[in-house]
N, C-alpha and C positions, 0 to 999 in steps of 0.2 A: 567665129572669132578670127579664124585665116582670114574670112575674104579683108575684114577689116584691117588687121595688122597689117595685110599684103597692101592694103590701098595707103594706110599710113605710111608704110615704108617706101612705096612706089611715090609719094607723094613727097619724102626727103630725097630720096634717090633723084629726082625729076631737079630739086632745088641745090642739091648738092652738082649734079650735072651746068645747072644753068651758072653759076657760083664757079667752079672751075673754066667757063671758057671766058669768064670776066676776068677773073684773076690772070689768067692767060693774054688776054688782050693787055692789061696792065700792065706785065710784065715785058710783052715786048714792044709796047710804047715805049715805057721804060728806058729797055734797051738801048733805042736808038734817038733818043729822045735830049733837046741840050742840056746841059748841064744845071741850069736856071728852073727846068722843069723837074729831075729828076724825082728830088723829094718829096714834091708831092705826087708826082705819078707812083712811087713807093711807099707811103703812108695810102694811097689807095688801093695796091695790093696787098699791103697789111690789113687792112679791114676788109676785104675780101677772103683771105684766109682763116682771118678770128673767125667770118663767120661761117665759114668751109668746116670750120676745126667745132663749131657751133653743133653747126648740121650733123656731123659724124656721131657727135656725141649723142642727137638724140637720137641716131640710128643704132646706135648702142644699148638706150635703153629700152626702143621698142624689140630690139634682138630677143632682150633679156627675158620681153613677154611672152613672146611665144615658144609653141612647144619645142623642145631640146631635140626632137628628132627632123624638127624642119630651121633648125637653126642657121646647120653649115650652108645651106643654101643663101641665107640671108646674109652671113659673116663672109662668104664668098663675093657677095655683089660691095657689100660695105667695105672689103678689102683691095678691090681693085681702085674704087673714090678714093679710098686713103693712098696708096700708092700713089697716084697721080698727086698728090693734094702733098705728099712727102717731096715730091719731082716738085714740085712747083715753087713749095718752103726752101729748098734747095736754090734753085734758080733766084729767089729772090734775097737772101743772101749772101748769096754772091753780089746779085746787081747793088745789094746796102754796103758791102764791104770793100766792094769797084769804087762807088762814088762816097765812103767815108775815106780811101786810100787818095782818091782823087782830088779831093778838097785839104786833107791834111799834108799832102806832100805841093799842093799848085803853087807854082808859081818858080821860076830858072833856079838852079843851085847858085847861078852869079845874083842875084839877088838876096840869096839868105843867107849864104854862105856857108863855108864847106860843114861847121860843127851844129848849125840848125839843119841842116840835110841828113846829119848823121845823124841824130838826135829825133828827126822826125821817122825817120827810115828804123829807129829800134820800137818808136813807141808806136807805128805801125805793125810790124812784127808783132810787137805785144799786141796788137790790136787782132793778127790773125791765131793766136795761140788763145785768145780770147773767145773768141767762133770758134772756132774745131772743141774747144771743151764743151759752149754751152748746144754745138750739136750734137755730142755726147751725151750732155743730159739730157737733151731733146729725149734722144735713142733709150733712154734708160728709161725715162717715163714714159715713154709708149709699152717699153718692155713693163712696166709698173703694172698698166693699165689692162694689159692684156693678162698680166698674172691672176688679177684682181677679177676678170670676167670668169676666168679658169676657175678660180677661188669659188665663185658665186654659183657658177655651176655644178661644182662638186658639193657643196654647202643644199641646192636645190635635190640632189638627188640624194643626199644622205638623208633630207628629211624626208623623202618618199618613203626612202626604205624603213628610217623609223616608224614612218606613219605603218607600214607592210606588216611591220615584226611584231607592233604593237595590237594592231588587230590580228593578225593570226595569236600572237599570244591570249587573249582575250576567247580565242575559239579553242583555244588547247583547255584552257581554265576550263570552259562551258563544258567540254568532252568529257574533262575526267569528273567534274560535280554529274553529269550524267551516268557516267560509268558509275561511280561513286553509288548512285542513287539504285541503277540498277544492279548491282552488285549487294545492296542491304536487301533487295526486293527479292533476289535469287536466294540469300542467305535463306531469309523468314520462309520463303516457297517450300526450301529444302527441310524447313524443321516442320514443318507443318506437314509434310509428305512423310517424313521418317516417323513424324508417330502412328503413322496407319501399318 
């Protein structure tokens, strides 16, 4: 069952790998990329990340399969992808929120005039106060999700141990109906010898 989980896993690991240096090449297309291109070079590292965030996921639940003592090895390699894959969600939010500041304030303040500048310039603002919370929830949900693996794993070993307690219980039972048994056999011996 390792070599297989290892070759599944090695086998998202390999897609999660090739998936991060696309999203990467995206990003700094992107970056330097005109204006006229932008969004769609960012709508194609969006869909590079959904399926970065794809792939993680089912590295998560092949984790899940294997044994709890060959785990952290596995949550180790699956945490450095995420990491990077957090760097990148990063970067690219910025690059969405550069070019939505960039299109919502274009064009000279002598052209709009001073109260569309100001106007644009708070609902900006509001538009960064907007990102930094829903990176917040980002954060909270990854914190969710990791509770939730914690969860599963403590969940997996409690049922070990009831499975543990339940059969030793079940051998305690058997001991004492033997005790039990040998203990009437001793009795009868004992009356049986006292009448001589």
């Amino acid at each position: 069952r390792k070599s297989k989980m290892s070759s599944v896993f090695d086998a998202y690991l390999e897609e999660a790998r090739e998936t991060l240096q696309s999203l990467e090449s995206a990003l700094a297309e992107a970056s330097s990329a005109p204006p006229e291109r932008v969004g769609t070079l960012l709508q194609n590292a969006e869909l590079y990340y959904s399926q970065l965030s794809d792939v993680l996921q089912q590295m998560s639940l092949e984790i899940r399969s294997v044994n709890k003592t060959e785990r952290p090895a596995f949550k180790a390699r699956q945490e450095e992808i995420r990491k990077q894959a957090d760097d990148k969600r990063r970067r690219l939010d910025k690059l969405k929120e550069d070019a939505d500041r960039r299109k919502l304030l274009g064009g000279s303040t002598g052209e709009m005039g001073e109260k569309s500048a100001n106007d644009r310039q708070r609902l900006a603002d509001a538009n960064d106060r907007l990102i930094q919370q829903n990176r917040v929830l980002e954060d909270a949900r990854r914190s969710i999700a990791d509770t939730e693996d914690t969860g599963l794993d403590i969940m997996t070993q409690l049922a070990e141990n009831r499975e543990k307690i339940t059969t030793a219980h079940g051998r305690v039972k058997e001991e004492i109906s033997m005790l039990e048994t040998a203990n009437g056999m001793v009795t009868r011996m004992s009356k049986w010898w006292n009448r001589w």
